[in-house]
C-alpha positions as CSV (number, residue, x, y, z in Angstrom):
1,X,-50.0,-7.0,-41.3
2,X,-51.5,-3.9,-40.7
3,X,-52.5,-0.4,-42.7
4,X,-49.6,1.0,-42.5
5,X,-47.3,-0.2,-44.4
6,X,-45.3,-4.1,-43.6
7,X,-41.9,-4.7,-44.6
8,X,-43.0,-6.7,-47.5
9,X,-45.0,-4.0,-49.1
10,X,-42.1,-1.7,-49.1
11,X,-39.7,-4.0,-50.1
12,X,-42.3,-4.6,-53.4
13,X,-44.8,-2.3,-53.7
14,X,-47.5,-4.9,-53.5
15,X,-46.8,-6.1,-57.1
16,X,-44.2,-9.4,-56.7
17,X,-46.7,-12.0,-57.1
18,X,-45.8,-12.9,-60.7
19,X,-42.2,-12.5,-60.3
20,X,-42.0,-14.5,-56.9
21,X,-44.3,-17.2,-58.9
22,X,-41.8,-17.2,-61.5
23,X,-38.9,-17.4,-59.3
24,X,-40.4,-20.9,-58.0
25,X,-41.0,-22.1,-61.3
26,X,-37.5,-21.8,-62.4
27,X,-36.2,-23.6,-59.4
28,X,-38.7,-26.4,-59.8
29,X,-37.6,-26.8,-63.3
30,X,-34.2,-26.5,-62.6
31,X,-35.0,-29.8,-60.1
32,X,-34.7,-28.4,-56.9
33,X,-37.2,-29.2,-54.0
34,X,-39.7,-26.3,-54.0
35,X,-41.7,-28.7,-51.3
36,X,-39.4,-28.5,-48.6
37,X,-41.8,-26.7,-45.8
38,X,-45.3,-29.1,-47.0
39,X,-43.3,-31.5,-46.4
40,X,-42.0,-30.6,-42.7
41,X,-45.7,-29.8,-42.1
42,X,-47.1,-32.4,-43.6
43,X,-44.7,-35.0,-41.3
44,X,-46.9,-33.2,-38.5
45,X,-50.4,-33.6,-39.8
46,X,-52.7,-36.4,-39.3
47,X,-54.9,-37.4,-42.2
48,X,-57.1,-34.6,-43.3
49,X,-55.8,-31.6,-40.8
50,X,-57.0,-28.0,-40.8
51,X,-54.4,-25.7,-42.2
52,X,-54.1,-22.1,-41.8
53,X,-51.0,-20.6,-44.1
54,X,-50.6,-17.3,-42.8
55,X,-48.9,-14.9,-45.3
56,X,-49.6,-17.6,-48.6
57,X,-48.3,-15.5,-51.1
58,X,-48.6,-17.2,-54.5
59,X,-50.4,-20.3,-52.6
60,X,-47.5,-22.6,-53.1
61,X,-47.2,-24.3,-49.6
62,X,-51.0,-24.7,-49.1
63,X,-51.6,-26.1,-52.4
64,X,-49.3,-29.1,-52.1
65,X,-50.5,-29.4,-48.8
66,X,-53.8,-29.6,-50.1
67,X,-52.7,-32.0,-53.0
68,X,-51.7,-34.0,-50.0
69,X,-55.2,-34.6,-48.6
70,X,-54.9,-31.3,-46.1
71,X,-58.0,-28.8,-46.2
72,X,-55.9,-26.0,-46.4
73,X,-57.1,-21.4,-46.0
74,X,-54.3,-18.9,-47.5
75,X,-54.4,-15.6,-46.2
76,X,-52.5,-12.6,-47.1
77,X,-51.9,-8.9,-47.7
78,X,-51.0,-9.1,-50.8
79,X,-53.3,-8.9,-53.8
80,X,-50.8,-9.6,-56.4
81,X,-49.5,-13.0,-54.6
82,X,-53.2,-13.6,-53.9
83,X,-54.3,-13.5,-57.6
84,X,-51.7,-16.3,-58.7
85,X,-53.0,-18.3,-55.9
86,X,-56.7,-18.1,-57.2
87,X,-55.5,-18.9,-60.4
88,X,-53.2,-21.9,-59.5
89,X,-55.9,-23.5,-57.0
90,X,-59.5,-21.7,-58.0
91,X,-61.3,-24.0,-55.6
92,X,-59.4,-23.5,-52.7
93,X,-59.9,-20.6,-50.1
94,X,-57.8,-17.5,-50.6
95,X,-58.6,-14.3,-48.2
96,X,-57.5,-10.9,-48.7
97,X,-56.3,-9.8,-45.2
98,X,-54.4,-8.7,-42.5
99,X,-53.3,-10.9,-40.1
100,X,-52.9,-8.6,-37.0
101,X,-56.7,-8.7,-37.6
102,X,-57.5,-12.0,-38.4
103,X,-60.3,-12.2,-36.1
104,X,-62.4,-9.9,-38.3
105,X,-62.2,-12.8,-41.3
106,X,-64.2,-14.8,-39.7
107,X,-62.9,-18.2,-39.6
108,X,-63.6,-21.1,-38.7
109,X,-60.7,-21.1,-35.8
110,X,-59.8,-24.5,-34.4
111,X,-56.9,-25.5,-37.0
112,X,-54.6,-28.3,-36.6
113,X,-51.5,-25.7,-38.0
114,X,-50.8,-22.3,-38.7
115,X,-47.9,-21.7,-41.2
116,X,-46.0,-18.4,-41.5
117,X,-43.4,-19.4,-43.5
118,X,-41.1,-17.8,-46.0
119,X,-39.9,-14.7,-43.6
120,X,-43.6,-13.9,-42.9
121,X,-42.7,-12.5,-39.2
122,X,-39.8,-10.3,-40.1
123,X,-41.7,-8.8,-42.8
124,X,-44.6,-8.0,-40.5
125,X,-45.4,-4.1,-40.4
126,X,-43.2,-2.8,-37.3
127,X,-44.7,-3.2,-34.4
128,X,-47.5,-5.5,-35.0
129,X,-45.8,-9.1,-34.8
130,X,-47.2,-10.0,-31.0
131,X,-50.5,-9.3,-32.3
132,X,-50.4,-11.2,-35.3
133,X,-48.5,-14.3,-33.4
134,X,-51.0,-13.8,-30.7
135,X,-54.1,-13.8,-33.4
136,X,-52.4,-17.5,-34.8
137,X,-52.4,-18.8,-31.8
138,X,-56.0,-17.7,-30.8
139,X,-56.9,-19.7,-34.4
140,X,-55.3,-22.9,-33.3
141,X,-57.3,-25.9,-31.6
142,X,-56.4,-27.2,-28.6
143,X,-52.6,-29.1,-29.0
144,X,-52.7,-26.9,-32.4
145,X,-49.4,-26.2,-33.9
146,X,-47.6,-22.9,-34.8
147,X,-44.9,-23.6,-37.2
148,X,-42.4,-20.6,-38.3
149,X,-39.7,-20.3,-40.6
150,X,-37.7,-16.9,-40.4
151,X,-33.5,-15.8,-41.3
152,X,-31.8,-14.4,-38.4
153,X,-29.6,-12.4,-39.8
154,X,-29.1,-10.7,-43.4
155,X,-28.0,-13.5,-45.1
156,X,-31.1,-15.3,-44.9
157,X,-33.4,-12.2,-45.0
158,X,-34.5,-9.8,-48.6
159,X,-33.5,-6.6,-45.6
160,X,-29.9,-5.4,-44.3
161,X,-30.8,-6.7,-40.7
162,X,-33.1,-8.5,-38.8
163,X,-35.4,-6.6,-37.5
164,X,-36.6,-9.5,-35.0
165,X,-34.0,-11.5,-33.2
166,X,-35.5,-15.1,-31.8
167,X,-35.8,-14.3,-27.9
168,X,-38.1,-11.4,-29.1
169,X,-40.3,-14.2,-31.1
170,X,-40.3,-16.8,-28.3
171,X,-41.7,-14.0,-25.8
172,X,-44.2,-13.3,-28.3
173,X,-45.4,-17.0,-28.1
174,X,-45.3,-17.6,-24.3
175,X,-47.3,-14.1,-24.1
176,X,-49.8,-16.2,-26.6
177,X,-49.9,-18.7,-24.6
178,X,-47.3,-21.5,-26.7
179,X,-44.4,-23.6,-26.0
180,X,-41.7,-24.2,-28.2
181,X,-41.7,-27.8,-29.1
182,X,-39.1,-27.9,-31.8
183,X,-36.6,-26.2,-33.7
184,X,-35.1,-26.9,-36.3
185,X,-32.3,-25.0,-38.7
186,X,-33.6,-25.8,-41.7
187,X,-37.2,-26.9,-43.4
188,X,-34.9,-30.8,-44.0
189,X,-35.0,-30.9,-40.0
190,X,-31.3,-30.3,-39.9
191,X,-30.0,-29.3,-36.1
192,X,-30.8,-25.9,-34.7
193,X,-27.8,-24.0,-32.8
194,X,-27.0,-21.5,-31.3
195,X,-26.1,-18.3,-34.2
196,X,-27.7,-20.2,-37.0
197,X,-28.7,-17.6,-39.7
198,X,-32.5,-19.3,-39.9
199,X,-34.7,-20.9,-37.8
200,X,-38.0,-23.2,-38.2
201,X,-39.7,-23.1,-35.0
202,X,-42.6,-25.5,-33.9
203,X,-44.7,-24.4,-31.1
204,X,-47.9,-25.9,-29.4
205,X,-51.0,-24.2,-27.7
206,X,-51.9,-26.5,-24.8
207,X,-54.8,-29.1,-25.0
208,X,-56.7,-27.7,-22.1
């Protein structure tokens, strides 16, 4: 996400961190899985793995994935999904940022998995999503893993359209230098096909 302004931020205004943290918290009380995507990355993981969320928001992926034993960095744009984060998990690492600049965080690259879940990609600013796939990529080790979760059409998406289809995002990736390895139609691993409104994607960065 760059300067100008992402999908997100005018979908928000940059102030949704309470509400979205309260729209979770409702669910989990109301007993659904809230888990579902720590869980599908976690199945990946060996002990102990690296893990870059990209696009955290309110820090709820990376801190069960960190309850889980993972050593776990949230980034995002958003100041207002950033501060429940650092209030939810003050220990763990939270970075104000913008991930078609990642490189000027200065990270420790080299991570088992990035994450950009929860519609991250779609809700890029225009124009900027082969840079910010290409900077994930560039912060994965060798055999890393790029996992992505985005709708496909308006059903599964907070816009009227989808302003990326799935060809467009798989170029993206080989131009990165990835492979698709998976995909998947749901964060439960259920079958992906062809005009499926969602799509969880697992790509790899080669080992040499």
């Amino acid at each position: 996400m760059t300067e100008q302004h992402d999908r997100w931020a005018e979908l928000t205004g940059g102030q949704a961190g309470e509400d979205y943290a309260q729209r979770f918290a409702r669910l989990a009380e109301s007993g659904h899985d809230i888990h579902g995507e720590a869980a599908f990355c976690a199945a990946l993981l060996k002990p102990s793995a690296r893990v870059l969320d990209a696009g955290c928001g309110t820090g709820r992926i990376a801190i069960r994935l960190a309850e889980l034993g993972h050593h776990c960095t949230g980034v995002d744009v958003d100041a207002s999904m950033l501060a429940v984060a650092r209030r939810e998990a003050p220990t763990q690492e939270w970075l104000l940022g913008d991930l078609a600049r990642l490189d000027t965080l200065r990270l420790n690259t080299g991570f088992d998995l990035a994450l950009a879940a929860g519609n991250v990609i779609p809700l890029l600013a225009p124009g900027t999503e082969a840079a910010v796939v290409r900077q994930l990529a560039g912060s994965l080790r060798p055999g890393g893993l790029l996992v992505t979760g985005m709708g496909l059409d308006a059903a599964h998406l907070p816009l009227p359209e989808p302003p990326v289809t799935l060809t467009e995002f798989d170029h993206w990736c080989t131009q990165a230098g990835l492979t698709l390895r998976q995909r998947y139609a749901t964060w439960n691993g259920d079958p992906y096909d062809e005009g499926c409104g969602y799509a969880v994607s697992v790509h790899s960065r080669p080992t040499t």
